[in-house]
ROSE-4610 file (N, C-alpha, C; in Angstrom, 1 decimal, always signed):
// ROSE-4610
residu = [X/X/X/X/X/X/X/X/X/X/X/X/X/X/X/X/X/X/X/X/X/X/X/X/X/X/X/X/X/X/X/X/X/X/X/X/X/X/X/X/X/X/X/X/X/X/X/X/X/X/X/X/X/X/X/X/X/X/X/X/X/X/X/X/X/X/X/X/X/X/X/X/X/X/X/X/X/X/X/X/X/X/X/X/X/X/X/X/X/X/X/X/X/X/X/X/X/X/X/X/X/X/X/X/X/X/X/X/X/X/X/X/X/X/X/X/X/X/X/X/X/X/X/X/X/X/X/X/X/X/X/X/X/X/X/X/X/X/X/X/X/X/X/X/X/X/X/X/X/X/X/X/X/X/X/X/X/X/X/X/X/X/X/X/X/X/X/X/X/X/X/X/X/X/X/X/X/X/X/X/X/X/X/X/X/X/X/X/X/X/X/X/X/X/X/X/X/X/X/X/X/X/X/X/X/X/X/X/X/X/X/X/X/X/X/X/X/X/X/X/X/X/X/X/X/X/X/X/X/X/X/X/X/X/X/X/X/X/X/X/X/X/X/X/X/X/X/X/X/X/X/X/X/X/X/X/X/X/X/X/X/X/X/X/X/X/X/X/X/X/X/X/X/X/X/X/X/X/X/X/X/X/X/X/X/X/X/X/X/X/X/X/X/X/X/X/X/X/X/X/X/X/X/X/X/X/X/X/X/X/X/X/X/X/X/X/X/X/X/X/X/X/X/X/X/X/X/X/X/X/X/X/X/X/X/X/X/X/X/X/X/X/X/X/X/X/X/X/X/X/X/X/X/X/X/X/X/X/X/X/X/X/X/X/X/X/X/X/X/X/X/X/X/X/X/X/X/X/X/X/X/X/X/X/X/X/X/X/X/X/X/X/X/X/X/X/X/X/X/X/X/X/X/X/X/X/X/X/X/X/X/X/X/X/X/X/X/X/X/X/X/X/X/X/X/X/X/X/X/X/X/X/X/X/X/X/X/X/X/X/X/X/X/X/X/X/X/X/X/X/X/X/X/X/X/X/X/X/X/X/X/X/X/X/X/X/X/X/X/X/X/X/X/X/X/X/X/X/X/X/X/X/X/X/X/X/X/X/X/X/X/X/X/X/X/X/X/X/X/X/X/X/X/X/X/X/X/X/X/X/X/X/X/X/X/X/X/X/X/X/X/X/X/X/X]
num = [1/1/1/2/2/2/3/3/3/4/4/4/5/5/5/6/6/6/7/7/7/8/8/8/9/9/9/10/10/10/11/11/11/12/12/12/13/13/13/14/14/14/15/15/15/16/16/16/17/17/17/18/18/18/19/19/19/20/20/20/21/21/21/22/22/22/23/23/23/24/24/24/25/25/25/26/26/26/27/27/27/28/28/28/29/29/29/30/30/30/31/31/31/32/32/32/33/33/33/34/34/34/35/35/35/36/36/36/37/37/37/38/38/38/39/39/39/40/40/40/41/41/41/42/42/42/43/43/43/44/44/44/45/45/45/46/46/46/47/47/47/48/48/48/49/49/49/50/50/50/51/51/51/52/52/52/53/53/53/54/54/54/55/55/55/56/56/56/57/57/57/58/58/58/59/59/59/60/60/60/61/61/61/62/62/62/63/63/63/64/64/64/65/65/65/66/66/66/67/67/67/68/68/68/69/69/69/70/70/70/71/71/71/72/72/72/73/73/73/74/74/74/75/75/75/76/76/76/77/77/77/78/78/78/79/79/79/80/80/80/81/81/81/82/82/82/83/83/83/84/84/84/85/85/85/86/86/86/87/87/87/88/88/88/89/89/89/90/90/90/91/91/91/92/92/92/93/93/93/94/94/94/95/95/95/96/96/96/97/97/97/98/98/98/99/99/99/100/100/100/101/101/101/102/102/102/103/103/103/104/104/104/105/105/105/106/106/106/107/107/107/108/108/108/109/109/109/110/110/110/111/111/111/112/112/112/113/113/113/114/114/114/115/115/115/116/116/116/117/117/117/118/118/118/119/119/119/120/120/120/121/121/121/122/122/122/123/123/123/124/124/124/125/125/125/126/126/126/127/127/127/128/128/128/129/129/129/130/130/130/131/131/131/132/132/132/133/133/133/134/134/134/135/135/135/136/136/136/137/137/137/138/138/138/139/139/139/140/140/140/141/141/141/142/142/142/143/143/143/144/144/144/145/145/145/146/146/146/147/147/147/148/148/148/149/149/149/150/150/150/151/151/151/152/152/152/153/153/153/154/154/154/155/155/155/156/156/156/157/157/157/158/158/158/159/159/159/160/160/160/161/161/161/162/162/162/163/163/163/164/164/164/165/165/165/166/166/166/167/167/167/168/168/168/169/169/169/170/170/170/171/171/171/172/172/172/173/173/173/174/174/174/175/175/175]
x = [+11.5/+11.5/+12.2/+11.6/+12.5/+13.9/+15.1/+16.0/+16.5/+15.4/+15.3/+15.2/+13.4/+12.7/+12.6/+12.8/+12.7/+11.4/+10.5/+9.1/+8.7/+8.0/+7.7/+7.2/+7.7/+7.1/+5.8/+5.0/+3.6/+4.2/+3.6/+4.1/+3.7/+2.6/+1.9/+3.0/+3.4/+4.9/+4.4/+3.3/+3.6/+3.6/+3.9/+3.9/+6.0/+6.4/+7.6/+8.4/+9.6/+10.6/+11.8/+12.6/+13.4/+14.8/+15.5/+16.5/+17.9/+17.9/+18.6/+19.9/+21.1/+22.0/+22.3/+21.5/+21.8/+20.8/+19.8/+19.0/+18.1/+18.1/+17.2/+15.7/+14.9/+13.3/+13.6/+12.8/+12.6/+10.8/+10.6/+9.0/+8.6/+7.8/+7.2/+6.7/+7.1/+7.0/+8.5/+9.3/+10.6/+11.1/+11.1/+10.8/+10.0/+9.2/+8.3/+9.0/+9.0/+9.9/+11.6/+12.0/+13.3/+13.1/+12.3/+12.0/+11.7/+11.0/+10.3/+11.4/+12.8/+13.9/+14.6/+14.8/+15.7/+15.2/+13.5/+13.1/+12.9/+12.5/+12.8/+14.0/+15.3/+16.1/+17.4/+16.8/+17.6/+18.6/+18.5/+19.7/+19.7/+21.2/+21.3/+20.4/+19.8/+19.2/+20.3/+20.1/+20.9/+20.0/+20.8/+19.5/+19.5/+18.8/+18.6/+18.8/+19.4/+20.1/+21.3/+21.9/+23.6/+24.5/+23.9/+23.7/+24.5/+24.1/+25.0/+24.2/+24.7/+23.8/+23.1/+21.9/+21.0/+20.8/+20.5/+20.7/+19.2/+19.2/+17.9/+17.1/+15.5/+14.5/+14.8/+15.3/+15.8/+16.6/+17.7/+19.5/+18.8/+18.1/+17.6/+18.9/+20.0/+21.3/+22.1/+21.5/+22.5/+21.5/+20.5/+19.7/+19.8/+19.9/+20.4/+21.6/+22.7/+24.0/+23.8/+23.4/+23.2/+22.7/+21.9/+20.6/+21.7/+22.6/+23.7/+24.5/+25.3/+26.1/+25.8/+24.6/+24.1/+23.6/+23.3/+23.0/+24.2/+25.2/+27.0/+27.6/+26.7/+26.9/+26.1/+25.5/+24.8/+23.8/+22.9/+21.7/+20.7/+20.0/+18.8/+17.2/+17.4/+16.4/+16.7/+17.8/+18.4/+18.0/+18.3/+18.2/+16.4/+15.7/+14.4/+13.9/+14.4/+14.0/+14.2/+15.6/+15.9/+15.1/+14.7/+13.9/+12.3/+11.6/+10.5/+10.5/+12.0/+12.1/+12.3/+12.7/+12.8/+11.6/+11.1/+9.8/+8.5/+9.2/+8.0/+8.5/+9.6/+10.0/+10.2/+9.9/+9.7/+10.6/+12.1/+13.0/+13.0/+12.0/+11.6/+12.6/+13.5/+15.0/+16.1/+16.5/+17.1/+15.9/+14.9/+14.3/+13.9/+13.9/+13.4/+15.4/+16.3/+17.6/+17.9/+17.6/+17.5/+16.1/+15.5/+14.1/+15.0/+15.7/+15.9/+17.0/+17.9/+19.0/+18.7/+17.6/+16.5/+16.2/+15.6/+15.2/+16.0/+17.1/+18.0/+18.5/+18.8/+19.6/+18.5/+16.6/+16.0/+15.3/+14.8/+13.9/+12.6/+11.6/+10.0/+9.2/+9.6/+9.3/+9.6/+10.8/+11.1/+10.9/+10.2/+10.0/+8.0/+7.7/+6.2/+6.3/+7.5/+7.8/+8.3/+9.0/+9.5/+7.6/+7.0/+6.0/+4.9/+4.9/+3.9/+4.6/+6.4/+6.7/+6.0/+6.2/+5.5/+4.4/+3.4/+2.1/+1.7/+2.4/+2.3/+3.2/+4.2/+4.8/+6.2/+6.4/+7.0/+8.5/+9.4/+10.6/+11.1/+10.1/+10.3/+9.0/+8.9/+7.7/+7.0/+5.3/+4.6/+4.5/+4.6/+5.3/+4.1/+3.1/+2.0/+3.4/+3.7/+4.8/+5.4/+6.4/+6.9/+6.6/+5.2/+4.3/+4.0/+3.4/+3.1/+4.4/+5.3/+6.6/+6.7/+6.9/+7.5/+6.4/+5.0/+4.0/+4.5/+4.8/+4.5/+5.9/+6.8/+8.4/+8.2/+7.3/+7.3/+6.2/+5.0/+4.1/+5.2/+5.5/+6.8/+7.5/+8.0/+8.5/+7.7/+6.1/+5.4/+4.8/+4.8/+4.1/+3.1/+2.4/+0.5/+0.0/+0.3/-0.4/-0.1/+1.2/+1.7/+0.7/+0.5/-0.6/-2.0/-2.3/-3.8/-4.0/-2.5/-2.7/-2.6/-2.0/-2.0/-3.4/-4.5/-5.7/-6.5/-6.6/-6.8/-6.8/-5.7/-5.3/-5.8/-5.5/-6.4/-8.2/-8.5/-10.0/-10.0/-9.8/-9.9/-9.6/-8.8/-8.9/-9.7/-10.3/-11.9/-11.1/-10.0/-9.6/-10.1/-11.1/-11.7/-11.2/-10.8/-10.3/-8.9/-8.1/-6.6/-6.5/-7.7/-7.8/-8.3/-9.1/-9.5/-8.4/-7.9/-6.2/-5.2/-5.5/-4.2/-4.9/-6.4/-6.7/-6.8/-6.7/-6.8/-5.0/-4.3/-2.3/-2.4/-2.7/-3.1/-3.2/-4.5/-5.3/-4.4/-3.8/-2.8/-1.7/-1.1/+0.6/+0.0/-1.2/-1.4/-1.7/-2.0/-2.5/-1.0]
y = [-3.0/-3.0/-1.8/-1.2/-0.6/-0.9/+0.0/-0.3/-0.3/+0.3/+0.2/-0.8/-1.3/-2.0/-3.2/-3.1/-4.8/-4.7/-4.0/-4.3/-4.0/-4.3/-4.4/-3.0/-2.0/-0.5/-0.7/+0.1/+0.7/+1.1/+1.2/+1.6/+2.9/+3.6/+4.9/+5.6/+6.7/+7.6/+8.0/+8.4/+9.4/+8.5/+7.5/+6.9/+6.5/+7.3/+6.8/+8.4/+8.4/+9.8/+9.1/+9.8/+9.8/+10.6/+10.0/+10.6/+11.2/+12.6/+13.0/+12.8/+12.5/+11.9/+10.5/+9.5/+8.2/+7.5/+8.5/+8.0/+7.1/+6.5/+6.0/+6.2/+5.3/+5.5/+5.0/+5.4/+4.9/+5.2/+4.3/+4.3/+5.3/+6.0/+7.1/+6.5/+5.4/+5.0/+4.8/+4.6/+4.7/+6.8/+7.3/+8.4/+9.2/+8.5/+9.6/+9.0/+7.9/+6.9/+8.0/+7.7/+8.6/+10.2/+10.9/+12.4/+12.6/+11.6/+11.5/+11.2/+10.7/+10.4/+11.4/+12.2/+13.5/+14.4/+14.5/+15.8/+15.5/+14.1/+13.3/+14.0/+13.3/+13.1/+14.5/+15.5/+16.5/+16.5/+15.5/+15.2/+16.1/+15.4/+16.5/+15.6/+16.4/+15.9/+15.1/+14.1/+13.1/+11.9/+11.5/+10.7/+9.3/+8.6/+7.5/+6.2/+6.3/+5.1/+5.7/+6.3/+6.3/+7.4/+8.0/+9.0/+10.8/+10.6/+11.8/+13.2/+13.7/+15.1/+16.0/+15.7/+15.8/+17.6/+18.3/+19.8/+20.1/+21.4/+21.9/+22.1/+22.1/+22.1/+23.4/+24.6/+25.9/+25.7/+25.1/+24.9/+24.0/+24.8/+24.1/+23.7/+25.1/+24.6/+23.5/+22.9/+21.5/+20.4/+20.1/+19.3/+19.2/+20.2/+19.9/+19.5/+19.9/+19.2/+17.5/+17.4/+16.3/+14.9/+15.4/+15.0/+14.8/+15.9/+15.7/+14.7/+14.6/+13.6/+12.1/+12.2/+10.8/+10.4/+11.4/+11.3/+11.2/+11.8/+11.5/+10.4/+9.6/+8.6/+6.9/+7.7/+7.0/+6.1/+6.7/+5.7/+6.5/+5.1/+5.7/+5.7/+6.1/+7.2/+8.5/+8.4/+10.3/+10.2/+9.8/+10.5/+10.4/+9.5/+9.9/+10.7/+11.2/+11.9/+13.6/+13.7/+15.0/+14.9/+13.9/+13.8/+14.3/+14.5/+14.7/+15.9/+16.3/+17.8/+18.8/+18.1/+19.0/+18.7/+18.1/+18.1/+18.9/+18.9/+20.0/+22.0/+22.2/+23.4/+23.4/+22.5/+22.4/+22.2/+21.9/+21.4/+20.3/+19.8/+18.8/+17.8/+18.4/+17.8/+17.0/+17.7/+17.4/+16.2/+16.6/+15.4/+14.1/+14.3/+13.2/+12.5/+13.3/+12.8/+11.6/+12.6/+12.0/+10.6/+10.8/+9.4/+8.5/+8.6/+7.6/+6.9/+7.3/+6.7/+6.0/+6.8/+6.1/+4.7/+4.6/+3.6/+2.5/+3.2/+1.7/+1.3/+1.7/+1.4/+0.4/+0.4/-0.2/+0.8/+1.7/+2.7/+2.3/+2.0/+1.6/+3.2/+3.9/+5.1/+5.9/+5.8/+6.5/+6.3/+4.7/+4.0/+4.3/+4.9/+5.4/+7.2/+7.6/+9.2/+9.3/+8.0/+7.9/+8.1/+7.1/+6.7/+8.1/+9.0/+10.0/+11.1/+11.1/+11.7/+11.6/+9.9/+9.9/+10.1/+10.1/+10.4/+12.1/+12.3/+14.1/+14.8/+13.9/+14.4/+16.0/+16.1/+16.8/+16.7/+17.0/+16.9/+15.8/+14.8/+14.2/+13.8/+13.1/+13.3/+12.3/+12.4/+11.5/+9.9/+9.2/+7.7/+6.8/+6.4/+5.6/+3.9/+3.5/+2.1/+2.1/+3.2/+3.4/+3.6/+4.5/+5.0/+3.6/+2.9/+1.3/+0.7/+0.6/-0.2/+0.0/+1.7/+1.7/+1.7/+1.9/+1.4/-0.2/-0.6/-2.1/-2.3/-2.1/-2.2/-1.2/-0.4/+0.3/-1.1/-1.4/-2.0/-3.4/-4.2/-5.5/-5.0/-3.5/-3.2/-2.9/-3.4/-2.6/-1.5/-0.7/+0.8/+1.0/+0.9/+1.1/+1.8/+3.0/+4.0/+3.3/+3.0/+2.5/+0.8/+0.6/-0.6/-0.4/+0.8/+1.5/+2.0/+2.7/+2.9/+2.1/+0.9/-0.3/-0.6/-0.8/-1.1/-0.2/+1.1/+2.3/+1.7/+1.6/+1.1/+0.1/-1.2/-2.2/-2.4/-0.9/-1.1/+0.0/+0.5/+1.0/+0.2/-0.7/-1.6/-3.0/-2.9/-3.5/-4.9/-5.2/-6.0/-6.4/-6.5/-5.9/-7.3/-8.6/-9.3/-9.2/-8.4/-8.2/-6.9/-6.0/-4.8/-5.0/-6.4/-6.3/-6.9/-7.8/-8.0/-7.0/-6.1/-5.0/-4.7/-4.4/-3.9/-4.6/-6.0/-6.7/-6.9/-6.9/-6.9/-5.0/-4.2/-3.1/-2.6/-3.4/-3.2/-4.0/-5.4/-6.2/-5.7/-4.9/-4.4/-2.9/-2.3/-1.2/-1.1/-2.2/-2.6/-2.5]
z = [-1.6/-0.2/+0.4/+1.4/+2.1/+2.9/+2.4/+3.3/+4.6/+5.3/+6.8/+7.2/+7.3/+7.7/+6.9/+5.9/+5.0/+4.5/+5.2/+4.7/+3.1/+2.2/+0.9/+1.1/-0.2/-0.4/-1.5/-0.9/-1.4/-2.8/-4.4/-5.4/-5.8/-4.7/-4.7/-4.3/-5.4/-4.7/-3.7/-3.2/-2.0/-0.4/-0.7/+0.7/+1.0/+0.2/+0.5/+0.3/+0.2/+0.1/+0.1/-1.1/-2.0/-1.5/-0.9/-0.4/-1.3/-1.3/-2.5/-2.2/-1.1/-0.6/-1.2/-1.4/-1.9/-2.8/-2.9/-3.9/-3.4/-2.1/-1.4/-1.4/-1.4/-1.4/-0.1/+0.9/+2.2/+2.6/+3.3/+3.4/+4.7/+4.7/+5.2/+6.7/+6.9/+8.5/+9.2/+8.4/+8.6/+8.9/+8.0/+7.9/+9.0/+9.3/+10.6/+12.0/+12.0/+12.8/+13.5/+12.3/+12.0/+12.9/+11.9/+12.6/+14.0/+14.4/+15.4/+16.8/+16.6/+17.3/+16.9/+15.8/+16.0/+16.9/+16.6/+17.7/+19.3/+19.6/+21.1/+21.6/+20.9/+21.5/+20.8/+20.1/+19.7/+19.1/+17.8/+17.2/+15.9/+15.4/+14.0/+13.0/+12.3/+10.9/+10.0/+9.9/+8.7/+8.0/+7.2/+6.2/+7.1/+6.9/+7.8/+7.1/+6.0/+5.6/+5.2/+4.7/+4.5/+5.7/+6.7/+7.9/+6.9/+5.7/+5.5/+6.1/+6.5/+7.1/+6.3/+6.3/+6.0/+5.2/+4.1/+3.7/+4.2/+4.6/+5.3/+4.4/+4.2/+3.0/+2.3/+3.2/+2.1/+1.5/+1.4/+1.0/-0.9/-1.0/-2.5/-3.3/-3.3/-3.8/-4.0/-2.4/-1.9/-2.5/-2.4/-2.6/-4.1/-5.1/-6.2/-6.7/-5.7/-6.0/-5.4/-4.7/-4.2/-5.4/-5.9/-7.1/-8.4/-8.7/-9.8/-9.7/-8.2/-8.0/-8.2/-8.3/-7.6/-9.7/-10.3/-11.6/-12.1/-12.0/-12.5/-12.1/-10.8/-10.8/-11.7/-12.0/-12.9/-11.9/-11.6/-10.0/-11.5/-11.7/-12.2/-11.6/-10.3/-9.7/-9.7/-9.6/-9.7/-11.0/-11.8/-13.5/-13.7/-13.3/-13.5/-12.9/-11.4/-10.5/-11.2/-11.8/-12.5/-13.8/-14.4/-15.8/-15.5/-13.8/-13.8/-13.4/-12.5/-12.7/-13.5/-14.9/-16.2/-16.9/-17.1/-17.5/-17.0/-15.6/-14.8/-15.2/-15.8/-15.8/-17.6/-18.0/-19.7/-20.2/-19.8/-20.3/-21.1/-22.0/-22.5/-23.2/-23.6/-24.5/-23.2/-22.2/-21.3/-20.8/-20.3/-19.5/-20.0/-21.4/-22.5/-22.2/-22.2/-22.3/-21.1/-19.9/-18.4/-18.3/-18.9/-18.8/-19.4/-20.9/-21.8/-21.0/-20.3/-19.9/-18.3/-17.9/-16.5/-16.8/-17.9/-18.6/-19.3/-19.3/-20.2/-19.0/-17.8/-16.2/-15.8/-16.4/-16.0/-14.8/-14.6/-14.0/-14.6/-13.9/-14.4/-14.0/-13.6/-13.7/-14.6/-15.1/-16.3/-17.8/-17.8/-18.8/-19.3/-17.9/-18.0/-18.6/-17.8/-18.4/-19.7/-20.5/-21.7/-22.6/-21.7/-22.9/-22.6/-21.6/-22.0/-22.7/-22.7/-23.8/-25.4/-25.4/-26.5/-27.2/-26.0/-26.1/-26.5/-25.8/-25.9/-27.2/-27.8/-28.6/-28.1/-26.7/-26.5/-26.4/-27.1/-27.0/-28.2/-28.5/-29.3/-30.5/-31.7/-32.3/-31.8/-32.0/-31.3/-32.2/-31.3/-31.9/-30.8/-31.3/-30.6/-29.9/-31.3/-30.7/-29.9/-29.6/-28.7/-27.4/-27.6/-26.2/-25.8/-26.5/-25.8/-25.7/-26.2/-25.5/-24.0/-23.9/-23.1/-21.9/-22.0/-21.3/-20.7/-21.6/-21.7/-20.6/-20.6/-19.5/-18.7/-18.2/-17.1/-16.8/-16.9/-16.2/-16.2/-16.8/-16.4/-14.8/-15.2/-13.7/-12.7/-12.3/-11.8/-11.5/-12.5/-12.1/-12.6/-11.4/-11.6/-12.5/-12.5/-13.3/-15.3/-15.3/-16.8/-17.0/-15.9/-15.9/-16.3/-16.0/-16.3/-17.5/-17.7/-19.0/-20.7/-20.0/-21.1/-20.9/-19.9/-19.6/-20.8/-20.7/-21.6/-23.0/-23.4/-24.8/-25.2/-24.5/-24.8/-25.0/-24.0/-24.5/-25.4/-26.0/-27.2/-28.5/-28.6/-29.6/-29.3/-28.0/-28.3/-27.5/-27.0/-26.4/-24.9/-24.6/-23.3/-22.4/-22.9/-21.7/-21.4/-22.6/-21.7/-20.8/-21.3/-20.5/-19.0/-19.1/-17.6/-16.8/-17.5/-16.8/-16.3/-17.3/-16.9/-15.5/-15.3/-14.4/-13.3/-13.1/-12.2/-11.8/-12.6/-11.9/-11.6/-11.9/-10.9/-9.8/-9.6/-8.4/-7.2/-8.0/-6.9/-6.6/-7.5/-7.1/-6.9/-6.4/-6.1/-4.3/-4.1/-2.6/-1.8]
């Protein structure tokens, strides 16, 4: 749910933003909502659930320190959130580091980035059981895509009515 509004969040990342101040996901109507009263009414930019003042989109510096604190605090969206930024710059060892510890805090996003580590074999060796574990506790946590991809697996070993399952809890926690 969002912390604003209460309303239930969409599980498609891009309908929400990730606030690097408290680690907050806040929903992108709250967020436009928000912006839309700083430029009305001329205010200073700050986050809209913890009011910390907000670092400007250049201040990359801050927004990284920001992202550390919140990972030294141990919030496991900061650590999945830095595990998909080291993974995108190849850091493969650190991000596999940052996923694994996403995932023992209980992150369903990082339990889907654990298991395409394993799929890909980067950073660690490729381990199919594992890839489906952790398939298997990201989709328990809801995450669509880790849902599609147990769908995947299961029709390949010819399982075609648990596959249509995966696809049918999917399509419902994708809505």
């Amino acid at each position: 749910d969002c912390p604003i509004c209460c309303l239930p969040m969409s599980l498609d990342e891009t309908k929400s933003t990730m606030m690097t101040c408290c680690s907050k996901k806040i929903c992108d109507g709250c967020v436009h909502s928000y912006k839309m009263r700083i430029y009305q009414e001329k205010l200073e930019r700050i986050c809209p659930f913890c009011r910390h003042p907000a670092p400007k989109p250049e201040a990359k510096e801050e927004l990284d320190r920001n992202l550390m604190k919140r990972v030294n605090a141990n919030d496991p969206a900061a650590m999945a959130q830095m595990s998909f930024r080291r993974h995108e710059e190849g850091g493969y060892d650190d991000a596999f580091r940052y996923a694994k510890k996403a995932a023992e805090l209980g992150d369903a996003g990082a339990h889907c980035e654990l298991a395409i580590f394993y799929l890909e074999g980067k950073g660690v060796e490729k381990d199919a059981k594992k890839e489906v574990y952790h398939l298997e506790q990201a989709a328990i946590g809801g995450h669509p895509i880790a849902r599609y991809n147990l769908c995947i697996e299961e029709e390949e070993k010819g399982k075609y009515d648990r596959a249509m399952k995966h696809l049918i809890y999917r399509r419902c926690s994708w809505a």
